[in-house]
N, C-alpha and C positions, 0 to 999 in steps of 0.2 A: 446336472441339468437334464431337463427333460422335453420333448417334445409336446407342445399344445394339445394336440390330440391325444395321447396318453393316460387314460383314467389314474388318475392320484386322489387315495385319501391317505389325509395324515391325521394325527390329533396333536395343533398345537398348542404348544406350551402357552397360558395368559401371564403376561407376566403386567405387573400396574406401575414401577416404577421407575423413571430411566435407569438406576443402577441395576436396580435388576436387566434390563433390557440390554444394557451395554456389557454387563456379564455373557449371559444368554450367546446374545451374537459371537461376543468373542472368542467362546466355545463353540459356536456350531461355525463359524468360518476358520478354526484351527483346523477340527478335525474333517472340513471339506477340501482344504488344501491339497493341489493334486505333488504330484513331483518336483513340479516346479515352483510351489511356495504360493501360488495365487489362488485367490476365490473370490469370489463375486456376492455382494448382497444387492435384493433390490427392495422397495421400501411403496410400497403400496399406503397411502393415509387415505382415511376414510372418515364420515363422520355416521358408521352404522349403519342400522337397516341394510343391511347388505343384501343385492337379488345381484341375476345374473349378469350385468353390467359391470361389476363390481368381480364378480367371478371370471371375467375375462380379464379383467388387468391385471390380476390373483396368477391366473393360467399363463400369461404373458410372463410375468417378472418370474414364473415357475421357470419356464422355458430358458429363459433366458440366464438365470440363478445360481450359486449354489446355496443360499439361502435366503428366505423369503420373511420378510416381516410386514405385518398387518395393523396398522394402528385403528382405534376405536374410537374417536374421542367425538362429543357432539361441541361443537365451539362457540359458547353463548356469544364472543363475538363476534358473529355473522349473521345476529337475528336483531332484527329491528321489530319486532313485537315479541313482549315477553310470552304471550300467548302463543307462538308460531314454536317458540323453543321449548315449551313446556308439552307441548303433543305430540315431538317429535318424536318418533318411535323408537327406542332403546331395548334392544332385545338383544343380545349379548352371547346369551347361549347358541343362539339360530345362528349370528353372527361367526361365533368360531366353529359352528359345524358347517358353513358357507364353505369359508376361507379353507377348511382341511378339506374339505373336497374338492378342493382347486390349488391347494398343493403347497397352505401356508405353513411356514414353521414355528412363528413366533406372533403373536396378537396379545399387540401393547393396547392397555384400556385402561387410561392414568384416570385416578379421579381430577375434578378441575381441580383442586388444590394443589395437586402436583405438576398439574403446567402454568397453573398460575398462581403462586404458593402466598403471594403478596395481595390476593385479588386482583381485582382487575387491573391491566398493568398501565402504567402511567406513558410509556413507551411506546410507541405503536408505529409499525411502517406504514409508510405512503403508496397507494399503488398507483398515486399519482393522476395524468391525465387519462390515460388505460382504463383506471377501477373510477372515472366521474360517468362515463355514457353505460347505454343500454342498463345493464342491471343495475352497474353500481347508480345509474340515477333515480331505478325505483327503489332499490336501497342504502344511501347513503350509508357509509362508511364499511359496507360488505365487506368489500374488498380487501381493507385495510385489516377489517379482523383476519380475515382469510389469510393474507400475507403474515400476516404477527404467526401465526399458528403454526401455517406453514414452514416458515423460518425458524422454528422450534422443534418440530417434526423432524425438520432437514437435519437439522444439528446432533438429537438426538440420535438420528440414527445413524449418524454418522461413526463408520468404522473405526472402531479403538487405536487410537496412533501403536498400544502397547500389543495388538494384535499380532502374532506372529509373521502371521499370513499378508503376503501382499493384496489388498483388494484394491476390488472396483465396486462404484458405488452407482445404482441406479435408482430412481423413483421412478412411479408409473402414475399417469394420471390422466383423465377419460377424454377425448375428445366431446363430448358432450358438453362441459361445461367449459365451450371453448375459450371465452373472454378470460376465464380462471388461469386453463392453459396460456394463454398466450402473456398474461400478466406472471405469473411465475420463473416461464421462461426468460422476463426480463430479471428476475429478482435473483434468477443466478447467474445472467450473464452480467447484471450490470454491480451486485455484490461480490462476485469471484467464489459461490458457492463449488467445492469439490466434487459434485453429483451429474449424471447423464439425467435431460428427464425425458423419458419414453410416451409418448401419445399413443391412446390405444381407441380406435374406431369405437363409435358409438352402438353398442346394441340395442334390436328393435325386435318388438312384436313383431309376429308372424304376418300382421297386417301393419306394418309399418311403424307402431310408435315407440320414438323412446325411452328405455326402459328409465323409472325414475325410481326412487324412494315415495314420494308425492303419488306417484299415480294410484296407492291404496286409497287416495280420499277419494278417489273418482268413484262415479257409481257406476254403472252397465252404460246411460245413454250420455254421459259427459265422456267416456271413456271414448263410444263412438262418433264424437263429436271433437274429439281432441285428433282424431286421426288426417281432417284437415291438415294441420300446422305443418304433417310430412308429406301429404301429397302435393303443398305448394311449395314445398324446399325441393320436391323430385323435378315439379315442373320448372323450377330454374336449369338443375340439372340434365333437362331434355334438351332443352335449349341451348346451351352451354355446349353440350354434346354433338349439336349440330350446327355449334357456331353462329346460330340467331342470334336477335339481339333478345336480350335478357324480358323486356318488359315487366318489372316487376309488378306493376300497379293490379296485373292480371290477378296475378298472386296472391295480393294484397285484396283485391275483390273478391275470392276464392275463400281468404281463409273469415271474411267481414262477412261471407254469405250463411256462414255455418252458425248453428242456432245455437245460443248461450257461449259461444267461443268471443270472449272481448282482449281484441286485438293491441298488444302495447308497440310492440316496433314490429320491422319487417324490411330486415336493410341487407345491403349485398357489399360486402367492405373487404379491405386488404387484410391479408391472414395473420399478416403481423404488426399490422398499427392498427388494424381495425377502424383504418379511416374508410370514409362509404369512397364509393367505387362511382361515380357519375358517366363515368365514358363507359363504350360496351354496353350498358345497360337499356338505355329505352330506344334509342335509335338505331345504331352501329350494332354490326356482327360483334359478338363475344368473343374475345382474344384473351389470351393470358389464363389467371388464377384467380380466384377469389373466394371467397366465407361468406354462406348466405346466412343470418342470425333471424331468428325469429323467438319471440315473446309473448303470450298472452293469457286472459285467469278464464278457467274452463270450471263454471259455478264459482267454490273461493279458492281453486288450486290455481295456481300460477303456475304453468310451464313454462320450458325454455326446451328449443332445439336449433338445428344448425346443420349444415351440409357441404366441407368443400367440393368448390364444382373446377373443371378444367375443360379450356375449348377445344372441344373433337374428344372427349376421355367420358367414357360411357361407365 
């Protein structure tokens, strides 16, 4: 394992099918084994277009690792227009020279036939009342794809019982798409999944936005205009920081001022039910924790970002 700061390039191996993949690891977690018989894998999923946001989770599960796997996969079900899945960007090579530069060892990129070998699967989990608000109600049934895929991901990578080496098993997964986060976490606490999952801080432009896949559709003055969404998630966090009350309406007037930014939600909710947060907010000093989520389509992109804030924590 290695330290985050530590320039690592590797060139990983692509491998496309779980058995290859369950080989793979089970080779490079033998020969990581220290003395005492254990190693560690951590399981970074992705759906490509990989930028630095993606290279941080990479670097994390580095750090943390003694083996690193990258999955590649785009998941037609998490697209509610067939159009939206068809332009998503798939570039594969940039992808594993991403990943080796942030210290991956193995980047799984199964064709869809091989995680869904029957088609489309007739099976699908629930992400329940969690995946009905905020995203999952501009996209009906996101979530659900998300979770199925997910939960196939997890499985897969999961270390070879026939593995020598005692492991540990981690995924990584971005605080950015925090509703996703917070819905997974349930799907291994409340399945009994054998995995740690790791949340990694969202990265941001130099001028504050976060980093997407989506923000290549943006042009120069939508780009500048998307930079709202994080100066009114900072301004809860000023707030928050000195214990005011939240107002978010402010915010909410803030980001409805900015030209061509149309506004979908803008809510301040609990980190782990994602229920909205009413107390603390427009009257009352801010006490406690919370997750500020924000939504909006900046021309025809659609962002998402989010902020946790804590009272008195700068």
């Amino acid at each position: 394992m290695n330290e985050m700061n530590t320039p690592i390039r590797t060139h990983p191996r692509v491998v496309t099918t779980v058995a290859e993949l369950q080989v793979a690891a089970r080779a490079l977690l033998e020969a990581a084994a220290g003395d005492d018989g254990t190693a560690s894998l951590g399981l970074v999923p992705t759906m490509g277009a990989l930028h630095e946001g993606h290279g941080r989770l990479i670097a994390q599960a580095r750090a943390e690792n003694d083996v690193v796997v990258v999955s590649d996969f785009v998941n037609p079900l998490q697209f509610n227009d067939p159009a939206d899945y068809e332009r998503y960007p798939r570039v594969l090579d940039d992808d594993v020279a991403l990943a080796g530069q942030h210290g991956a060892d193995l980047v799984f990129a199964p064709a869809e036939s091989e995680v869904y070998p029957d088609g489309p699967p007739r099976v699908l989990l629930s992400a329940g009342t969690l995946g009905e608000k905020f995203e999952g109600a501009a996209r009906p049934g996101h979530f659900d794809g998300m979770l199925t895929v997910v939960a196939k991901l997890l499985h897969y990578g999961q270390p070879d019982a026939s593995t020598r080496a005692s492991t540990r098993y981690r995924a990584y997964f971005g605080q950015k798409d925090a509703q996703q986060l917070a819905i997974v976490r349930r799907l291994v606490r409340d399945l009994g999944y054998p995995v740690e999952i790791r949340a990694v801080p969202i990265v941001r432009s130099a001028r504050g936005l976060a980093l997407s896949s989506r923000n290549q559709f943006l042009s120069e003055e939508q780009a500048e205009a998307a930079l709202v969404l994080s100066r009114a998630l900072f301004l809860m966090q000023e707030r928050a920081a000195a214990r005011e009350p939240l107002r978010p309406d402010d915010a909410v007037a803030l980001v409805r001022s900015a030209p061509g930014v149309d506004l979908d939600y803008f809510e301040v909710v609990d980190p782990a039910t994602l229920e909205p947060m009413a107390q603390n907010c427009a009257e009352s000093p801010f006490v406690g924790d919370a997750l500020v989520l924000v939504a909006a389509t900046v021309g025809s992109v659609r962002l998402i970002d989010n902020l946790p804030i804590t009272a008195g924590s700068v």
